[in-house]
C-alpha positions as CSV (number, residue, x, y, z in Angstrom):
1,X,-16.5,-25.0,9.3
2,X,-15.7,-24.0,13.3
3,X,-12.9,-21.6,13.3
4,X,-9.0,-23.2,13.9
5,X,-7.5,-22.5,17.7
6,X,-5.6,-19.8,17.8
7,X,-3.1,-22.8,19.2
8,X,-2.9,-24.4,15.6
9,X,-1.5,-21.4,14.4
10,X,0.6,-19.3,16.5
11,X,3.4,-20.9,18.1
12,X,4.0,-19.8,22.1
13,X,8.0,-19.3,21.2
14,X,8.1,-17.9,18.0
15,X,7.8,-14.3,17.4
16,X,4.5,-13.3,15.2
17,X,2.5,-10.1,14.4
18,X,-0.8,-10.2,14.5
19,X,-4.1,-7.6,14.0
20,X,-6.3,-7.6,17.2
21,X,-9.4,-6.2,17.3
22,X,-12.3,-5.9,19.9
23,X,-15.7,-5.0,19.8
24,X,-18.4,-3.7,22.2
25,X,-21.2,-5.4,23.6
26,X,-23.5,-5.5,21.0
27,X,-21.6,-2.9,19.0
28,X,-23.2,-0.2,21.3
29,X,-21.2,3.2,21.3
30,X,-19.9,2.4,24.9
31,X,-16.9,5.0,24.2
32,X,-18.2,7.5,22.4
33,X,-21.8,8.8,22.0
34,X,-24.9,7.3,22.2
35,X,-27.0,7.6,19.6
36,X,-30.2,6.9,21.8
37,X,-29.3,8.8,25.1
38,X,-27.4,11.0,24.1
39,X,-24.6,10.4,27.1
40,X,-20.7,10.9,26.1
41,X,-18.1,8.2,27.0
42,X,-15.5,9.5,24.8
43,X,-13.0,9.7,27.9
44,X,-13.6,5.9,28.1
45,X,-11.3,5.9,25.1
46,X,-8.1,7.7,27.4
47,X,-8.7,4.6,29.6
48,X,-7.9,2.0,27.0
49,X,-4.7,4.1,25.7
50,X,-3.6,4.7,29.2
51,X,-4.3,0.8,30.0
52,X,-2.5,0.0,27.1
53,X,0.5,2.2,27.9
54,X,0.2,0.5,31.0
55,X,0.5,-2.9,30.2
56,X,3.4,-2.1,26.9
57,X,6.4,-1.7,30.0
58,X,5.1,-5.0,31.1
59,X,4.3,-7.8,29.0
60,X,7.2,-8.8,26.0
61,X,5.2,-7.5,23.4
62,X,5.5,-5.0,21.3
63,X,2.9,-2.4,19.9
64,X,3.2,-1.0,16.7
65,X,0.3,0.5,15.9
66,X,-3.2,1.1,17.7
67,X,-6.3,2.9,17.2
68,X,-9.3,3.7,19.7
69,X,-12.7,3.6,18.4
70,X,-16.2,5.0,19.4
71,X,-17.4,0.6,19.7
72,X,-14.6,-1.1,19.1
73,X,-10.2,-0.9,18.7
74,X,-7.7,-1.6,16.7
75,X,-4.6,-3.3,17.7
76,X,-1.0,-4.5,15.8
77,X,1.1,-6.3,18.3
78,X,4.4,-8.2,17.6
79,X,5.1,-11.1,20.4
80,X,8.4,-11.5,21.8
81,X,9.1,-14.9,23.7
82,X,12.6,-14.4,22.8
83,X,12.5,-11.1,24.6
84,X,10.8,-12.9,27.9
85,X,13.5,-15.8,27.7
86,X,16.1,-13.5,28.4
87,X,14.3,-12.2,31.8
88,X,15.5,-13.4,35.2
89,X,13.1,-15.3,37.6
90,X,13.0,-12.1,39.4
91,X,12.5,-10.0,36.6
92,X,9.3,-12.4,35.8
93,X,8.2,-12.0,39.2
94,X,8.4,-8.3,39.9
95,X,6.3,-8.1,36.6
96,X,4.3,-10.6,37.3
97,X,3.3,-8.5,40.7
98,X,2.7,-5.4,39.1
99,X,0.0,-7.3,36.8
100,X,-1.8,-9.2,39.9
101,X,-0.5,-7.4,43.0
102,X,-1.5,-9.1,46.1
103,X,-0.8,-5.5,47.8
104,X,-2.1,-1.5,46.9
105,X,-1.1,1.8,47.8
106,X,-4.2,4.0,49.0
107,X,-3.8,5.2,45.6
108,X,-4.8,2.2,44.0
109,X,-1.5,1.3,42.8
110,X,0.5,-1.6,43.1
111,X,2.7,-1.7,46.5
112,X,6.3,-2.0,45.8
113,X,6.6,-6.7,46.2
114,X,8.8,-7.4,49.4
115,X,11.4,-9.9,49.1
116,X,9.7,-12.9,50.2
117,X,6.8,-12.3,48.4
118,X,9.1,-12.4,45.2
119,X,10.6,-15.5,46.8
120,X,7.3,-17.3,46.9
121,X,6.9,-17.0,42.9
122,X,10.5,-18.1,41.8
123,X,10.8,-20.8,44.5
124,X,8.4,-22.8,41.8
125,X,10.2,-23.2,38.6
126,X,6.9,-24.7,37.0
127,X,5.1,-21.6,37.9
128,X,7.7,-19.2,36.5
129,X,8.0,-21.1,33.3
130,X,3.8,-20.1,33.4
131,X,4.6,-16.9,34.1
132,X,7.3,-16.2,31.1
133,X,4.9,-17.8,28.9
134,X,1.9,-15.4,30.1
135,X,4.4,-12.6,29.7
136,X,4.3,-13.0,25.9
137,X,0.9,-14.0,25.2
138,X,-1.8,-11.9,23.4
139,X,-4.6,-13.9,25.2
140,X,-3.3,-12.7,28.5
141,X,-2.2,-9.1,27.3
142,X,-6.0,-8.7,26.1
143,X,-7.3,-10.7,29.5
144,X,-5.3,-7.7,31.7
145,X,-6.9,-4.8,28.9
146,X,-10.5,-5.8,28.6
147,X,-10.8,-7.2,32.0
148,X,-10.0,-3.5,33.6
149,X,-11.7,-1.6,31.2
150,X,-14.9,-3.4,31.5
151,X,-14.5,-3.1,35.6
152,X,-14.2,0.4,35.2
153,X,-17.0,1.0,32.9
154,X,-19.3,-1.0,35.1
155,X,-18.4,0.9,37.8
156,X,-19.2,4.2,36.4
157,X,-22.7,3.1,34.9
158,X,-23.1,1.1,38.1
159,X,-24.2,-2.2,35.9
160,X,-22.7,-5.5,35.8
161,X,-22.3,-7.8,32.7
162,X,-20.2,-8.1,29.7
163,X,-18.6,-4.7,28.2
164,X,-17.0,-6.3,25.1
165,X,-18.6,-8.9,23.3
166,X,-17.1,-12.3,23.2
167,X,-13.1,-13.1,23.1
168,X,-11.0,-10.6,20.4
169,X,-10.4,-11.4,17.0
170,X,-7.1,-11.5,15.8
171,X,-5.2,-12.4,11.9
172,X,-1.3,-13.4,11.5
173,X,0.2,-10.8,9.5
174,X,3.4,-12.7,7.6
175,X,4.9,-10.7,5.9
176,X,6.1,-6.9,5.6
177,X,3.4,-5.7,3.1
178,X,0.8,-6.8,5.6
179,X,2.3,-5.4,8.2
180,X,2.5,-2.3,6.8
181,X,-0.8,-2.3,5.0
182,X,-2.7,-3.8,8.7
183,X,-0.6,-0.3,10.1
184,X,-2.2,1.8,7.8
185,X,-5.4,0.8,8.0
186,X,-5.6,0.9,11.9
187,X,-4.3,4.4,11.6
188,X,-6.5,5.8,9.5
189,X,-9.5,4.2,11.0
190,X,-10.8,7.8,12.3
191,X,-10.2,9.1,9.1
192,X,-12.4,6.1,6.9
193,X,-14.8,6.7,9.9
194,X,-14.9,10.2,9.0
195,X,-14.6,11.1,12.8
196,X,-10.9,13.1,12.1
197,X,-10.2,14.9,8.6
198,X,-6.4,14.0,8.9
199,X,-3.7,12.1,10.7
200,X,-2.7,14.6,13.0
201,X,-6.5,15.4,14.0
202,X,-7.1,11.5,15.1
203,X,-6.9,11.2,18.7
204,X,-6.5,8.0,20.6
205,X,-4.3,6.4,17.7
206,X,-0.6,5.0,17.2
207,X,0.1,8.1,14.7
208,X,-1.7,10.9,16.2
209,X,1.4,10.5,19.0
210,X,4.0,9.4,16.6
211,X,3.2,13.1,14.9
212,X,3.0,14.6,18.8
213,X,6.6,13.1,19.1
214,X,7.8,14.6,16.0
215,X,5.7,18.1,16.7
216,X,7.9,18.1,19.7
217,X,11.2,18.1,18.3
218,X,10.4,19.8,15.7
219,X,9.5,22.7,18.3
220,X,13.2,22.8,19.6
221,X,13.7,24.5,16.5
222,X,11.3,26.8,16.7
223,X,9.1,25.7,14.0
224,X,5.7,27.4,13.2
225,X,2.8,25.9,11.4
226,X,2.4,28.7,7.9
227,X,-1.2,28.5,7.6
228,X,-1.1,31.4,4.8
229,X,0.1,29.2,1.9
230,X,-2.9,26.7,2.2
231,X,-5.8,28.9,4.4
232,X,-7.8,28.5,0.9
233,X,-7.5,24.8,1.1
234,X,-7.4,23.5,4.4
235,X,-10.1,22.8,6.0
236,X,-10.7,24.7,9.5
237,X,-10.9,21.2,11.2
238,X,-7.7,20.5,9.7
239,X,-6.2,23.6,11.0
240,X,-7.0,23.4,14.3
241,X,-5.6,20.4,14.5
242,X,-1.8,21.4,13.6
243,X,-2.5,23.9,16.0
244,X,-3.4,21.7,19.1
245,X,-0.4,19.7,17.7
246,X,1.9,23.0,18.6
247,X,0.3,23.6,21.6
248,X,0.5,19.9,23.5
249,X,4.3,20.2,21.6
250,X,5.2,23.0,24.0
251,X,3.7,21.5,26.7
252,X,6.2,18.5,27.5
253,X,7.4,15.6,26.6
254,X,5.4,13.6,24.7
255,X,4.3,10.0,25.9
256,X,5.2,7.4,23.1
257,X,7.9,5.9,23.7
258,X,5.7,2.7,24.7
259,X,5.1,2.4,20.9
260,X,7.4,0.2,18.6
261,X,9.9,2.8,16.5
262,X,8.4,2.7,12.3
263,X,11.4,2.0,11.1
264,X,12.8,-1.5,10.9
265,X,17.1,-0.9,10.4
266,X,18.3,-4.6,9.0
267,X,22.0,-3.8,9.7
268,X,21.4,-2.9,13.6
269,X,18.3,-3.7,16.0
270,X,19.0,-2.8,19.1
271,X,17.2,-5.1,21.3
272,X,17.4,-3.9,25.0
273,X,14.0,-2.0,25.6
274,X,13.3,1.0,27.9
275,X,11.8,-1.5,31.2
276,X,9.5,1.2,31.7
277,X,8.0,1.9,28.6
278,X,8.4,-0.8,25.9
279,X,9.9,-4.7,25.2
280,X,12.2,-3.4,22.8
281,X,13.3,-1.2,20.0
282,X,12.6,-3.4,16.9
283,X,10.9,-1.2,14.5
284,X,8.1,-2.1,12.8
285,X,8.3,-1.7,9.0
286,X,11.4,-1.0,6.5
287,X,10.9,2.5,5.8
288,X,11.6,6.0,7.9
289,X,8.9,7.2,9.6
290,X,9.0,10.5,6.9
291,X,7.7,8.0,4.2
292,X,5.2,6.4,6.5
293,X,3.4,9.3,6.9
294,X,4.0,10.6,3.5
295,X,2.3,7.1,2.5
296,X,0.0,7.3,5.3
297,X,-1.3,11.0,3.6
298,X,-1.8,9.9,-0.1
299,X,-3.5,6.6,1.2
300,X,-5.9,8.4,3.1
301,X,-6.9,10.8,0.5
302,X,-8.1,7.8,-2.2
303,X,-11.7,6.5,-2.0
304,X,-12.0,3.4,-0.5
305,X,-15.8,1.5,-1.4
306,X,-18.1,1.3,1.7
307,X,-15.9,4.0,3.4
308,X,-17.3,7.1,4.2
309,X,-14.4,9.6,4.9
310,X,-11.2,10.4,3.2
311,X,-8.4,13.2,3.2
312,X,-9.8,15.8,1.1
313,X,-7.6,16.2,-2.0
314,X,-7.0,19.7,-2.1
315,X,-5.5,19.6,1.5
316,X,-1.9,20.3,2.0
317,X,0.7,17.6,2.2
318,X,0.6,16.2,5.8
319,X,4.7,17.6,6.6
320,X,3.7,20.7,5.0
321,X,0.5,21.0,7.6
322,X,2.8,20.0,10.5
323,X,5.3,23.2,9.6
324,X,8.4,20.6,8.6
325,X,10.8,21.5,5.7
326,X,13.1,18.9,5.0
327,X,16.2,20.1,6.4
328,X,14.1,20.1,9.8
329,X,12.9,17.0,9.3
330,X,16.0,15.2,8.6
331,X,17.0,16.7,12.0
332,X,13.9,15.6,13.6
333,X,14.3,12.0,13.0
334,X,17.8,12.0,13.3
335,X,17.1,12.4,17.0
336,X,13.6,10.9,17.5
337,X,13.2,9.8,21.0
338,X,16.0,12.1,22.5
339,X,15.5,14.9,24.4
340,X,14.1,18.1,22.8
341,X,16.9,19.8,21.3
342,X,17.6,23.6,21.9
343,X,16.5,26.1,19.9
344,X,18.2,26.6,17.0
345,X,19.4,30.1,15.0
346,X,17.1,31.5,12.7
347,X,17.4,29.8,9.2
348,X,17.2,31.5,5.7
349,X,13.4,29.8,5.0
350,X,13.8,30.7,1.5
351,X,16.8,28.5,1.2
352,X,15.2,25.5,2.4
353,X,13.7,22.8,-0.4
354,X,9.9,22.0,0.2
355,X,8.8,18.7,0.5
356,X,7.4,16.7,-2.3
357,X,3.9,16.2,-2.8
358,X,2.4,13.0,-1.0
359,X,0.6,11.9,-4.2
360,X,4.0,11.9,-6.3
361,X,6.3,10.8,-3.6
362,X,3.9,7.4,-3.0
């Protein structure tokens, strides 16, 4: 039986979540290692985050969750027509041109449109009405993301042809538990891959910068990673990755504001996104970003059938590796996405509750 349009069953003005996913060429390790030559394209993987990044601030679609694979990645995008209906003709326009600029900078970058070139696109209500609709399509979203990186692939092997094979794949998630059971599995896909031992150790995903974003306000407090209480049973893989956590912490702000907040308040969603990161602030799933990752932990560590890699069991539970006790954390997500707060007094340690384990707490 041929497989339904995806026409027949998403709707172009309704809002929808759906799992995208894209593979390589004939599955070939075109961002990662391959296996027969031994090259490494693992910075290919940067270009489909950054790209990604990229395209978030522009299109009215949200994404909640992501994940960057060696031959293939993982996508969990909400679409947001009633986001793009609320844009000016301009507004389309100007987005519009930073997508298909008919002008560059010597640095490659999209020249800042003149007024008559704006003038040209709204003049035609029919086309604008294309537009807004293009702005909150998947189709086109993954057109703009595939098309570059495959460009810039080619032009780095010098070769021609296809980079990913086929259109994406994609399944309607309609309902909360499948949102937040898609959200999972995208970000532990390095960890069932057995490529990363933990969260916080796999790059090029949704929650390896959600826990960079939390690292960093965590370090206006002056929070340290105690690696003395658990040096028996973490792994040295593990450990090194809290302590590149700290170290990109202190370095600066950290870039994810593009990504869709975890939690999903029911009594107030502010609606008005940052233009220059994200659609909007709808979270993604009813529950704080503490118990998402407290979830995230104990669902990583159970054996999953034709799955190679899990959390080992006798690891530490993931806020205890990333140095948070629970007064800090409460402070931490009280003010997620502001400014790094200053450094606070010393605290009495002892005085401060640990939290529970991520086995009992799920």
């Amino acid at each position: 039986m041929a497989r339904p349009n995806r026409c027949e069953i998403l709707a172009e003005d309704e809002v929808a979540v759906l799992h995208v996913f894209s593979r390589c060429v004939r599955r070939a390790f075109l961002c990662g290692v391959d296996p027969l030559s031994g090259a490494c394209y693992d910075h290919r993987k940067q270009f489909i985050q950054d790209r990604l990044e990229a395209l978030a601030a522009v299109f009215a679609i949200d994404v909640m969750a992501f994940a960057v694979m060696s031959n293939h990645f993982h996508l969990v995008l909400r679409t947001r027509p009633d986001i793009v209906s609320g844009w000016s003709d301009e507004e389309v326009a100007r987005r519009w041109w930073a997508l298909f600029p008919k002008r560059r900078t010597r640095k490659r970058t999209p020249s800042e449109p003149r007024q008559n070139e704006l003038d040209m696109l709204t003049s035609d209500p029919k086309k604008i009405a294309e537009l807004r609709r293009r702005l909150s399509s998947v189709s086109w979203l993954m057109r703009c993301l595939c098309e570059s990186i495959a460009r810039q692939a080619n032009a780095e092997d010098e070769v021609t042809g296809r980079f990913f094979e086929g259109r994406f794949k994609s399944v309607r998630l309609n309902d909360e538990a499948s949102v937040l059971a898609c959200m999972a599995y995208v970000d532990l896909n390095p960890v069932r891959a057995r490529l990363a031992e933990a969260p916080e150790a796999s790059e090029f995903t949704s929650i390896y910068q959600r826990i960079l974003a939390a690292a960093e306000s965590s370090a206006g407090h002056a929070v340290e990673v105690d690696h003395s209480s658990s040096a028996s049973t973490i792994s040295t893989q593990s450990t090194e990755a809290s302590e590149s956590v700290e170290s990109v912490a202190d370095s600066g702000p950290i870039p994810d504001c593009w990504l869709s907040p975890i939690e999903l308040a029911r009594d107030h969603c502010d609606e008005s996104g940052d233009p220059c990161h994200r659609a909007s602030n709808r979270g993604c799933v009813p529950i704080s970003l503490n118990e998402y990752l407290m979830l995230l932990d104990w669902t990583g560590r159970q054996i999953v059938n034709g799955k190679r890699g899990r959390i080992p069991t006798n690891m530490a539970p993931i806020l205890e590796r990333l140095g948070m006790t629970r007064s800090v954390w409460v402070e931490t997500v009280r003010r997620f996405g502001h400014r790094p707060m200053k450094p606070s007094a010393p605290r009495d340690e002892s005085a401060s509750s640990t939290p529970a384990n991520a086995t009992s707490a799920a």
